[in-house]
C-alpha positions as CSV (number, residue, x, y, z in Angstrom):
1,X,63.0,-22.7,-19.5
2,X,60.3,-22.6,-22.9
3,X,58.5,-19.6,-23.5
4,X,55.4,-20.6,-21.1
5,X,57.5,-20.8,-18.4
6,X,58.8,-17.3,-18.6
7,X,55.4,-16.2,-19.1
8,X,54.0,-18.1,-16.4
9,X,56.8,-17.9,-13.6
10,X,57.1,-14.3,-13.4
11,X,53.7,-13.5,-13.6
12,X,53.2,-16.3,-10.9
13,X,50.3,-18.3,-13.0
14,X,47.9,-20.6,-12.1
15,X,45.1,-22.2,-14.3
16,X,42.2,-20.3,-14.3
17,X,43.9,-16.8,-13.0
18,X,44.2,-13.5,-14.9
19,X,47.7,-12.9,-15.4
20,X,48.8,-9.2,-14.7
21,X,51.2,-7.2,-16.4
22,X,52.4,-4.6,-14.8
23,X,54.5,-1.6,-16.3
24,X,56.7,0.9,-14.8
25,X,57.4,4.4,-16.6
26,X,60.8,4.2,-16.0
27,X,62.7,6.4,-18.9
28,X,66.3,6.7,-19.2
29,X,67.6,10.3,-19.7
30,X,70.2,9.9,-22.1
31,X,68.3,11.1,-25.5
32,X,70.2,8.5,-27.5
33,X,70.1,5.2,-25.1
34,X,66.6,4.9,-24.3
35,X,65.5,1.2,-22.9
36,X,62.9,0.2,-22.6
37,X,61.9,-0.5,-18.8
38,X,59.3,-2.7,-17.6
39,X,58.4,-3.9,-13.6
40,X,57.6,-7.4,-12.7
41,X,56.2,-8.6,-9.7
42,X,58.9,-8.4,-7.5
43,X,59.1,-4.7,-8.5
44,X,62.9,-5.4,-10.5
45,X,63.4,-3.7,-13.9
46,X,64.5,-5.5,-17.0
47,X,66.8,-4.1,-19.3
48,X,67.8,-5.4,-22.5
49,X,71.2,-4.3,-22.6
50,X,70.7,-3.6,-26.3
51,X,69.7,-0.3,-26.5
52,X,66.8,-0.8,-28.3
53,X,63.6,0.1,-27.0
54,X,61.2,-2.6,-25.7
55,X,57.0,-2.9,-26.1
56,X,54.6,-4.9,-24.5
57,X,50.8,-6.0,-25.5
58,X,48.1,-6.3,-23.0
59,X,44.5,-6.3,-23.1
60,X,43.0,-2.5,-22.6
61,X,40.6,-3.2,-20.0
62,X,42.9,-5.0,-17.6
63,X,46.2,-4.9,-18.3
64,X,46.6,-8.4,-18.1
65,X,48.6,-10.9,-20.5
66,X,45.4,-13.4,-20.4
67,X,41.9,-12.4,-20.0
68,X,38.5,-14.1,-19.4
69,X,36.2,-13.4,-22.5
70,X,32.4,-14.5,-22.2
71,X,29.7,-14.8,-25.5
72,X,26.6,-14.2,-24.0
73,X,25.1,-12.3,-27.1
74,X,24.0,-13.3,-30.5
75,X,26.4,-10.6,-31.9
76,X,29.3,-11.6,-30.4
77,X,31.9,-10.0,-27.8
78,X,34.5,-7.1,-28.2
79,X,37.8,-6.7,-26.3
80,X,40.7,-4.1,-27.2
81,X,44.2,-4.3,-27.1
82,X,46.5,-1.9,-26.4
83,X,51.1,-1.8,-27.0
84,X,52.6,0.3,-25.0
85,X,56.6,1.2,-25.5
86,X,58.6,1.5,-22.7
87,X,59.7,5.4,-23.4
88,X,58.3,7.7,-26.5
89,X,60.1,6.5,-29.3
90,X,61.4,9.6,-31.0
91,X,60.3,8.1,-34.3
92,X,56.9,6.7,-35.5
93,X,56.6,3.5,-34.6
94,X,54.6,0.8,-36.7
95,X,53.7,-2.4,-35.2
96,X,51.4,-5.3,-36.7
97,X,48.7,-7.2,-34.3
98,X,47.0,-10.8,-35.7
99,X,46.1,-13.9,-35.0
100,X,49.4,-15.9,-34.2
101,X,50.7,-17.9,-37.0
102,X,51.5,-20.6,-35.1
103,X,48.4,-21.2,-33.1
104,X,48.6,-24.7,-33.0
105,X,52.0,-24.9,-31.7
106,X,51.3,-22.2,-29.3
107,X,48.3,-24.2,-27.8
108,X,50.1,-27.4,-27.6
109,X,52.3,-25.5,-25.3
110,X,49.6,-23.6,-23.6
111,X,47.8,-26.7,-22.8
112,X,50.4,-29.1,-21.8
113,X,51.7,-26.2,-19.4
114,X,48.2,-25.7,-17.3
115,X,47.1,-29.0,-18.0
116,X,44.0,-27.7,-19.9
117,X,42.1,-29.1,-23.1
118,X,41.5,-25.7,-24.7
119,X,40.4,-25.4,-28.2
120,X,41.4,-22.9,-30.5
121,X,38.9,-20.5,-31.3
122,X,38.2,-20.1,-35.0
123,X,40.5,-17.5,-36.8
124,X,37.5,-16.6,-39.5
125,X,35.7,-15.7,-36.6
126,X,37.9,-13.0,-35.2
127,X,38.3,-9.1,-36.4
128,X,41.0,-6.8,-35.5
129,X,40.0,-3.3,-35.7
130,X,42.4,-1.7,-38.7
131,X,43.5,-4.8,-39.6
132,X,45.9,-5.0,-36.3
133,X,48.2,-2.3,-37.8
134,X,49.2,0.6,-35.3
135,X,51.5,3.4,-36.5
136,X,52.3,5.1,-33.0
137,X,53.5,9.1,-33.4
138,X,57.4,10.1,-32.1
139,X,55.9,10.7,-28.8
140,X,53.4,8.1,-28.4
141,X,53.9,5.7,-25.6
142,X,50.5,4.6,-25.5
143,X,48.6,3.1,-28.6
144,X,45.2,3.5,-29.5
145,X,43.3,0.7,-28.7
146,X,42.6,-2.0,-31.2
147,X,38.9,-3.6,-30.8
148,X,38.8,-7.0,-31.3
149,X,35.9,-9.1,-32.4
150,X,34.9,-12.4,-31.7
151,X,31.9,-13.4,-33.9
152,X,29.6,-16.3,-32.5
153,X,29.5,-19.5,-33.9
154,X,26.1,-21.6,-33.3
155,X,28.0,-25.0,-33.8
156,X,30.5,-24.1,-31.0
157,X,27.5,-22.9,-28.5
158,X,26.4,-26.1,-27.6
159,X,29.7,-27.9,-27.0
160,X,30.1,-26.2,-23.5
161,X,33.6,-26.2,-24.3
162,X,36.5,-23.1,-23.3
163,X,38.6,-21.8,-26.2
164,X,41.7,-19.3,-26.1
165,X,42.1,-16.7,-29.1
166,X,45.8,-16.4,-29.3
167,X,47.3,-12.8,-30.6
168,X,50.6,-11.6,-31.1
169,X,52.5,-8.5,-31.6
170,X,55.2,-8.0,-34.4
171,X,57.2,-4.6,-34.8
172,X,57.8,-4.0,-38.1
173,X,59.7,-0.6,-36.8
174,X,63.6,-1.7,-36.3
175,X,64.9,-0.9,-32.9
176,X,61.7,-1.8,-31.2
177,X,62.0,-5.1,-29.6
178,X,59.2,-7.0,-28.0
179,X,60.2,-10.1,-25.6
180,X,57.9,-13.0,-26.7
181,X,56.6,-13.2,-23.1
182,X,55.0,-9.1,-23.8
183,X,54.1,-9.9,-26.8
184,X,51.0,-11.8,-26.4
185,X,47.7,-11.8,-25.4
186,X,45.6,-14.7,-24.9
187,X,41.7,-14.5,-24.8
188,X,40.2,-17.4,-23.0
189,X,36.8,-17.8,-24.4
190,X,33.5,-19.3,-23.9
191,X,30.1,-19.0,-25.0
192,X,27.6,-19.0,-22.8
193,X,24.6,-18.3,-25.0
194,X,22.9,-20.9,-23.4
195,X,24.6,-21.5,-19.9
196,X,22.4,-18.1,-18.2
197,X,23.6,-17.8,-14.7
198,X,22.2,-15.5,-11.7
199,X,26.1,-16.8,-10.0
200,X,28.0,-13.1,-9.9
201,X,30.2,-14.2,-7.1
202,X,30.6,-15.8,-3.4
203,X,28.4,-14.3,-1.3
204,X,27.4,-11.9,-3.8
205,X,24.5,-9.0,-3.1
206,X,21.0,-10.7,-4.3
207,X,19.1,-8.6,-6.3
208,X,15.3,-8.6,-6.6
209,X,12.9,-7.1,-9.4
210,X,9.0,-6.3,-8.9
211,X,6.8,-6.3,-12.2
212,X,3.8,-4.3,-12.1
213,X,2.2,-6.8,-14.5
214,X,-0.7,-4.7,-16.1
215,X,2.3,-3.2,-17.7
216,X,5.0,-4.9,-18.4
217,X,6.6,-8.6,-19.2
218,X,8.9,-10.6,-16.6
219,X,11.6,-11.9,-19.1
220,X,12.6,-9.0,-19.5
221,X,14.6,-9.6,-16.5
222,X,16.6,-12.0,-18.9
223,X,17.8,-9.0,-21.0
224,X,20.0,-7.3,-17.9
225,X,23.3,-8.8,-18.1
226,X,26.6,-7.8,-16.4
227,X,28.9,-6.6,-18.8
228,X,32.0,-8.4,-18.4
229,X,30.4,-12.0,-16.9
230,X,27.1,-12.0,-19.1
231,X,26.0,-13.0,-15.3
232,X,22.2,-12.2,-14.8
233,X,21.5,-8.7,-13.2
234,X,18.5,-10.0,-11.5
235,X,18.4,-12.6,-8.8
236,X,14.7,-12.9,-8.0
237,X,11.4,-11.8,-9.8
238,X,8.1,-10.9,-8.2
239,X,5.0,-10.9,-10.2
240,X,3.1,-8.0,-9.0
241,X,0.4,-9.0,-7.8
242,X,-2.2,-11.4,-6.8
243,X,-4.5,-10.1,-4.1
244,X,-6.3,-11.5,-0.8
245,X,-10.0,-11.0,-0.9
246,X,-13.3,-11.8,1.2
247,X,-15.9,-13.5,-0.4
248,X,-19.1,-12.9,1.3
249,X,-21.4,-15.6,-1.0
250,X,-18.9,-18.7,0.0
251,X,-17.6,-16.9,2.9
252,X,-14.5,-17.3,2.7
253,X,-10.6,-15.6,2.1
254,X,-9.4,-16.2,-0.7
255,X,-6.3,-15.7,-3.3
256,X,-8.0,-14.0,-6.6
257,X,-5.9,-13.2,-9.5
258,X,-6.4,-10.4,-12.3
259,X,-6.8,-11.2,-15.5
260,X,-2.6,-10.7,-16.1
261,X,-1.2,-12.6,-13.4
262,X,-3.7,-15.4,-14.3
263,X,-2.6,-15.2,-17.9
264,X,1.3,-15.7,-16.4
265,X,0.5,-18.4,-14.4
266,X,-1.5,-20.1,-17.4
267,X,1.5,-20.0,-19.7
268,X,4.4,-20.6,-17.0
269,X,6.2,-22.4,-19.5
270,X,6.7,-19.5,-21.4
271,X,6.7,-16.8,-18.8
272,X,7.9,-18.5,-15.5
273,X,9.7,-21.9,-16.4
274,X,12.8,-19.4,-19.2
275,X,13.5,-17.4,-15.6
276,X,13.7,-20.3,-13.6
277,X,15.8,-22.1,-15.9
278,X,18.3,-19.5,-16.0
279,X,18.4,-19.6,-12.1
280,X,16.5,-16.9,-11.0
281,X,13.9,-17.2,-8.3
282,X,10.1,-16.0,-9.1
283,X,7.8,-15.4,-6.5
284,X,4.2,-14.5,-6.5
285,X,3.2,-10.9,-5.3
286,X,0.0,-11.1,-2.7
287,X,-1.7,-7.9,-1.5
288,X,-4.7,-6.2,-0.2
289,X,-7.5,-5.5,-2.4
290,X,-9.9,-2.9,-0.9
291,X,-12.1,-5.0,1.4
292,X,-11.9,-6.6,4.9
293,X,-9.7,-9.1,4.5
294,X,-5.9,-8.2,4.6
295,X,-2.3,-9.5,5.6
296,X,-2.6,-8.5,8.6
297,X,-6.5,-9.0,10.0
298,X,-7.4,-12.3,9.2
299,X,-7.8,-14.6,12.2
300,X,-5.9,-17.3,13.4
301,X,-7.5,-20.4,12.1
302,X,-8.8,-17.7,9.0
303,X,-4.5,-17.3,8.3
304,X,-4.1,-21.0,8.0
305,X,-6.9,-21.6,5.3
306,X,-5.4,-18.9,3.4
307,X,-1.9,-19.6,3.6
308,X,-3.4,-23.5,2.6
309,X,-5.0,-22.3,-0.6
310,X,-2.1,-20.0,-1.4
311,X,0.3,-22.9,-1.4
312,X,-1.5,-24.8,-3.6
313,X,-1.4,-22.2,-6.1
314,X,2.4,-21.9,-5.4
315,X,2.9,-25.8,-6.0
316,X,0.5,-26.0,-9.1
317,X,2.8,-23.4,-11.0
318,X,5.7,-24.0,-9.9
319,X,6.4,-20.9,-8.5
320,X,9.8,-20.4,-5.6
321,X,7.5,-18.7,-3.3
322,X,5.6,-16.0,-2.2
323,X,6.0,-11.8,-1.3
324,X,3.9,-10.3,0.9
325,X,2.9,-6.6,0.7
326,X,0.4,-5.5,3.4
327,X,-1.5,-2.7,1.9
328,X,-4.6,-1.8,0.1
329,X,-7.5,-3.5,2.7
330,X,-10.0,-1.7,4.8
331,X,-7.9,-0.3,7.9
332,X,-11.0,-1.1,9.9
333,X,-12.9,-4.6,9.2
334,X,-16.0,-6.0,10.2
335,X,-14.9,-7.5,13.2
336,X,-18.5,-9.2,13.7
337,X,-17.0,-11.6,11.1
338,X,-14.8,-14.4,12.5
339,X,-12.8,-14.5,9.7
340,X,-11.2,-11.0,11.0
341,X,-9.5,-9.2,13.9
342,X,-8.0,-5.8,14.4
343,X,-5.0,-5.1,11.9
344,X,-1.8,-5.7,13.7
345,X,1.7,-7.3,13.6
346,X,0.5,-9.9,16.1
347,X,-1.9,-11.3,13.4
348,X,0.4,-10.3,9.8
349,X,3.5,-12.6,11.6
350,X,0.8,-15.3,11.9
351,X,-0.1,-15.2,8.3
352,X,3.8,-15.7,7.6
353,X,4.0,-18.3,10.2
354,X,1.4,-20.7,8.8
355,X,2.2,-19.9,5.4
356,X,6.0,-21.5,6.0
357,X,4.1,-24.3,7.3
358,X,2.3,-24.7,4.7
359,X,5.1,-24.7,2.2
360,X,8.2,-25.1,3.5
361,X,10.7,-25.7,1.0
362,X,9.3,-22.3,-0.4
363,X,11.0,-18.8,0.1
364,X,9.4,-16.4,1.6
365,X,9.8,-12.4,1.1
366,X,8.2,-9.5,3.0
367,X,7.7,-5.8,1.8
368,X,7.8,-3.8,5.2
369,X,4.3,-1.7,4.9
370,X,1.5,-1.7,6.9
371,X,1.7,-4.1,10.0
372,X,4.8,-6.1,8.7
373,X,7.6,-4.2,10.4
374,X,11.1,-5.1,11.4
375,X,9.3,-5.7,14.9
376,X,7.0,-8.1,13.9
377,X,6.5,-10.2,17.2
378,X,7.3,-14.2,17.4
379,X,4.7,-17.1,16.8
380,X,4.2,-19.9,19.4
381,X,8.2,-19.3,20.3
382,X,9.4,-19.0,17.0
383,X,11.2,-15.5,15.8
384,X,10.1,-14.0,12.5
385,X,13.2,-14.3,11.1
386,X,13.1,-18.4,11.2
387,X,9.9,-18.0,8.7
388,X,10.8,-15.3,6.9
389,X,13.9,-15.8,4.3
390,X,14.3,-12.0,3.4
391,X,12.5,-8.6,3.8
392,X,12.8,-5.4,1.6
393,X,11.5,-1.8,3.0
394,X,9.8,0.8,1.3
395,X,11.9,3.2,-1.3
396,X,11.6,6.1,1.3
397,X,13.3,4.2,4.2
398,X,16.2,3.4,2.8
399,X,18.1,0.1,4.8
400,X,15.5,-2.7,6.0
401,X,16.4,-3.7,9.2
402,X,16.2,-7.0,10.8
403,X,13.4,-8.5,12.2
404,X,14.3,-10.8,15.4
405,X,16.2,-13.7,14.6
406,X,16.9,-12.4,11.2
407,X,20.5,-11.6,9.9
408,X,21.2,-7.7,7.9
409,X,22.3,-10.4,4.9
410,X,18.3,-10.9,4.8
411,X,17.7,-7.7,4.6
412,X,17.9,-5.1,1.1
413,X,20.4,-2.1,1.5
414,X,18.2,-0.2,-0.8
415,X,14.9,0.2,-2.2
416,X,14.5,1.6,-5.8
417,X,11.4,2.3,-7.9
418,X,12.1,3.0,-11.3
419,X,9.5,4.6,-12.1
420,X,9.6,7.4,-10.1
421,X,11.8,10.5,-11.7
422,X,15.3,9.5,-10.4
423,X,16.5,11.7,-7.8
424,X,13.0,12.4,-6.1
425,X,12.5,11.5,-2.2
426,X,10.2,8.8,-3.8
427,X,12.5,7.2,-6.6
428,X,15.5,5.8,-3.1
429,X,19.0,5.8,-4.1
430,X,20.3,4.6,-6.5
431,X,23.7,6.1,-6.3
432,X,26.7,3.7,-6.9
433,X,28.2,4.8,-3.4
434,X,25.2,3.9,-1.2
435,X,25.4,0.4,-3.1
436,X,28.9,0.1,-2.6
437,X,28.7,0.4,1.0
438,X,25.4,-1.2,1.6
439,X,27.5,-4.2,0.2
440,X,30.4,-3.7,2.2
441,X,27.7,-2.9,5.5
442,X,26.8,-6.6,4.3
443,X,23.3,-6.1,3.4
444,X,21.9,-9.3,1.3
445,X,19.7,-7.8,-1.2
446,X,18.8,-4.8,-3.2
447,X,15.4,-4.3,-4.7
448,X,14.0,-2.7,-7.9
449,X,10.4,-2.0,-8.7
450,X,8.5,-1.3,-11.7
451,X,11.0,-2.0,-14.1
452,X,9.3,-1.3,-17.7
453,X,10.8,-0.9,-21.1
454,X,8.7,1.8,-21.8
455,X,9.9,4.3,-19.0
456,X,13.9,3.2,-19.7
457,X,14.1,6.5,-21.5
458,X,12.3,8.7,-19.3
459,X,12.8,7.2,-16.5
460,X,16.7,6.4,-17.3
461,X,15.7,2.4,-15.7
462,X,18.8,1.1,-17.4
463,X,20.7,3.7,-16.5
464,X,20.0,3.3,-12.7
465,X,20.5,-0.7,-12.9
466,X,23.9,0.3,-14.4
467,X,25.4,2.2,-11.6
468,X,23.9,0.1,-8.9
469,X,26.0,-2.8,-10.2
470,X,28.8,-0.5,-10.2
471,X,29.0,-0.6,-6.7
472,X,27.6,-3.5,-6.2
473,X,29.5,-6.3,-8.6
474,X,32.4,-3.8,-9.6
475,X,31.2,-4.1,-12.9
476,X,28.4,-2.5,-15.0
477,X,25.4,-4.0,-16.7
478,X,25.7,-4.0,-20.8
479,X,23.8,-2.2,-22.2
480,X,20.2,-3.6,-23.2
481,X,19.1,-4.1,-27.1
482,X,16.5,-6.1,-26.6
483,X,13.1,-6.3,-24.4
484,X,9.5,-8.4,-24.6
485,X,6.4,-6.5,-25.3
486,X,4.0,-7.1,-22.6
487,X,2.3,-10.8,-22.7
488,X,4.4,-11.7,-25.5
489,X,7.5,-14.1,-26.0
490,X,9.2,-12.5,-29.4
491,X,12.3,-10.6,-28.4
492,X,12.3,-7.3,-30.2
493,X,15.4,-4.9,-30.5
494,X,15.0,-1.5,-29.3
495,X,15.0,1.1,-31.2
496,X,16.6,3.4,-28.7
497,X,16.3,4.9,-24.6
């Protein structure tokens, strides 16, 4: 059997799996015969009858033989390494890490064995912390971790190909032996610089950002990045917010815009079309504005001119769809005017119902406030939850609940504003527990709003993001250098937050 098949048998391999090493603390208690022990999977120790005392290499994050590695900055990625002996030593130990010398040969092997067309990735490119050299103290088991380095390459980013980085162990130490099948770690590699990706998973929690856009600039949604997949943080992106007003001279409702979300829409290629290409969803933001007309009040036929003109806006820019937030109009309108009726769910559900109509293929999100409510009654036969794709509630509520017809996977767990002082009855939760279980509750979405760059410090924004998908992804969001100054497309590092 060649060296890939010990590897891969006992680890029981298959392309495109993390291979685990597991090791067991087993230490002899004769002083002078020390082995080194290890466990394999079917929980079996190996000896190697020699007496000499056996190491392994793995990577420090998960223990694994083979790991996954993902460039998704321009500065590179880091991993560490870590040997660990199979009993403290008695003696310092030195051992050597690099770049394995036969590379070549190694990936011939590697890629006949898991019928894969790898590539190595270039040795210039890659920097062990130290130089790879460990000295490990008589009672070490455990090594300080080595980082490694990959620098990017911008001739390899656009070949969409998959690399491996292949390292190996030598002990330089006599009476420290380590088996070639612990002695390596292999770094599969990609860069994915310019392969951006909302995809964190099969039936993954759906995460949804609200920017208030008198302050602050939507790509920075492109800057939150999970740390270990460079996956997207955010999933969808409202632009907060368009309004629905009366216009007594033409007497009409209609959709008015301020002078920032006009701006937005008038340079969608540079502030709508980056988002979409990297697959996340970005809806338009309609709410009251302080006169009669509303979400909620307008009349029937009055509903289906509005949700008409608001669809062409939709279409024009290319938006995925719309938000509704039912607040901010005159609780009591002129009902003399045929346009409006008294505010209730009766006539908000209609407004949703003829705006589906009017643009099918388009998503459609409510904000439970006002008159939109978990109980919002059916249209003409048809349940809410047939014309409405997904609902958020309000950061004090907590859990949206289902409107008739509707599923709990179209509804968000949690509500968070960000720029509320975290921890305040006003900010939600944003605890990595209530995540974690809103998940496993199976709640579809989680919403954020108000995300800024200029309250990340004060507000701890990134922090909050960070903890959230903890729970909800297992794995945190890197940490963010970078952010776009408001109405602006030049990414600027941060100084600090």
């Amino acid at each position: 059997m060649n060296i890939l098949n010990r590897i891969f048998t006992k680890a029981g391999f298959l392309p495109g799996t993390i291979v685990l090493a597991f090791l067991m603390p087993g230490v002899l208690t004769s002083c002078t015969e020390e082995i080194g022990l290890y466990g394999v999977h079917d929980g079996s120790p190996v000896y190697d009858g020699s007496g000499t005392l056996q190491g392994r290499l793995t990577d420090a994050a998960t223990s694994s033989s083979e790991t996954a590695l993902n460039i998704w900055q321009d500065d590179g990625a880091q991993a560490s390494v870590l040997f660990t002996l199979g009993s403290t030593p008695g003696a310092a130990v030195d051992i050597r890490i690099g770049y394995d010398a036969d590379a070549q040969e190694y990936l011939a092997a590697y890629n006949a064995e898991n019928q894969t067309d790898y590539e190595l990735y270039p040795e210039s490119l890659v920097t062990l912390g130290n130089d790879g050299a460990i000295l490990m103290a008589p009672d070490d088991r455990y090594s300080d971790e080595i980082t490694v380095t990959l620098e990017p390459d911008n001739l390899l980013v656009s070949k969409s190909r998959t690399y491996i980085v292949p390292l190996k162990v030598e002990a330089v130490t006599d009476g420290v032996d380590v088996p070639e099948e612990y002695g390596r770690v292999t770094y599969i590699v990609k860069d994915i610089r310019n392969d951006l990706t909302t995809f964190k998973g099969e039936g993954a929690v759906k995460t949804v950002v609200f920017f208030e856009l008198g302050d602050a600039n939507p790509l920075n949604a492109l800057e939150y990045r999970m740390a270990q997949s460079g996956a997207l943080f955010f999933d969808n992106v409202v632009l907060f917010a368009g309004n629905i007003n009366y216009s007594a001279l033409e007497d009409r409702v209609y959709f008015s815009r301020n002078k920032e979300v006009q701006y937005i829409l008038d340079n969608a290629e540079d502030y709508i079309r980056p988002l979409q290409r990297a697959g996340i969803k970005v809806l338009m933001g309609v709410l009251g504005n302080h006169d009669d007309s509303g979400i909620s009040q307008l009349s029937d036929r009055t509903a289906k001119e509005f949700a008409g003109e608001l669809a062409s806006y939709i279409y024009t820019y290319g938006l995925d769809g719309v938000c509704y937030d039912d607040e901010y109009s005159n609780a009591q309108p002129d009902l003399s005017n045929p346009h409006f009726v008294q505010p209730s769910s009766a006539a908000a559900s209609r407004l949703l119902y003829e705006t589906k109509k009017a643009m099918p293929d388009k998503l459609q999100m409510i904000y439970y406030s006002g008159y939109m409510t978990s109980y919002m009654p059916a249209v003409e036969g048809i349940e809410p939850g047939y014309y409405v794709d997904f609902a958020v509630d309000d950061y004090r509520a907590g859990s949206a609940e289902p409107m008739s017809g509707m599923t709990i996977a179209q509804c968000s767990g949690a509500s968070i504003e960000l720029s509320m002082q975290q921890g305040s009855a006003e900010a939600g939760d944003d605890t990595e527990a209530t995540a974690r279980r809103c998940k496993e509750e199976g709640y579809g979405y989680y919403m954020f709003f108000n995300l800024n760059p200029e309250l990340y410090g004060s507000r701890n924004q990134v922090a909050r993001c960070q903890t959230v998908a903890s729970g909800l992804y297992g794995e945190t969001v890197a940490r963010v250098t970078h952010y776009y100054p408001k109405e602006s497309t030049v990414r600027t590092a941060l100084s600090t937050y």
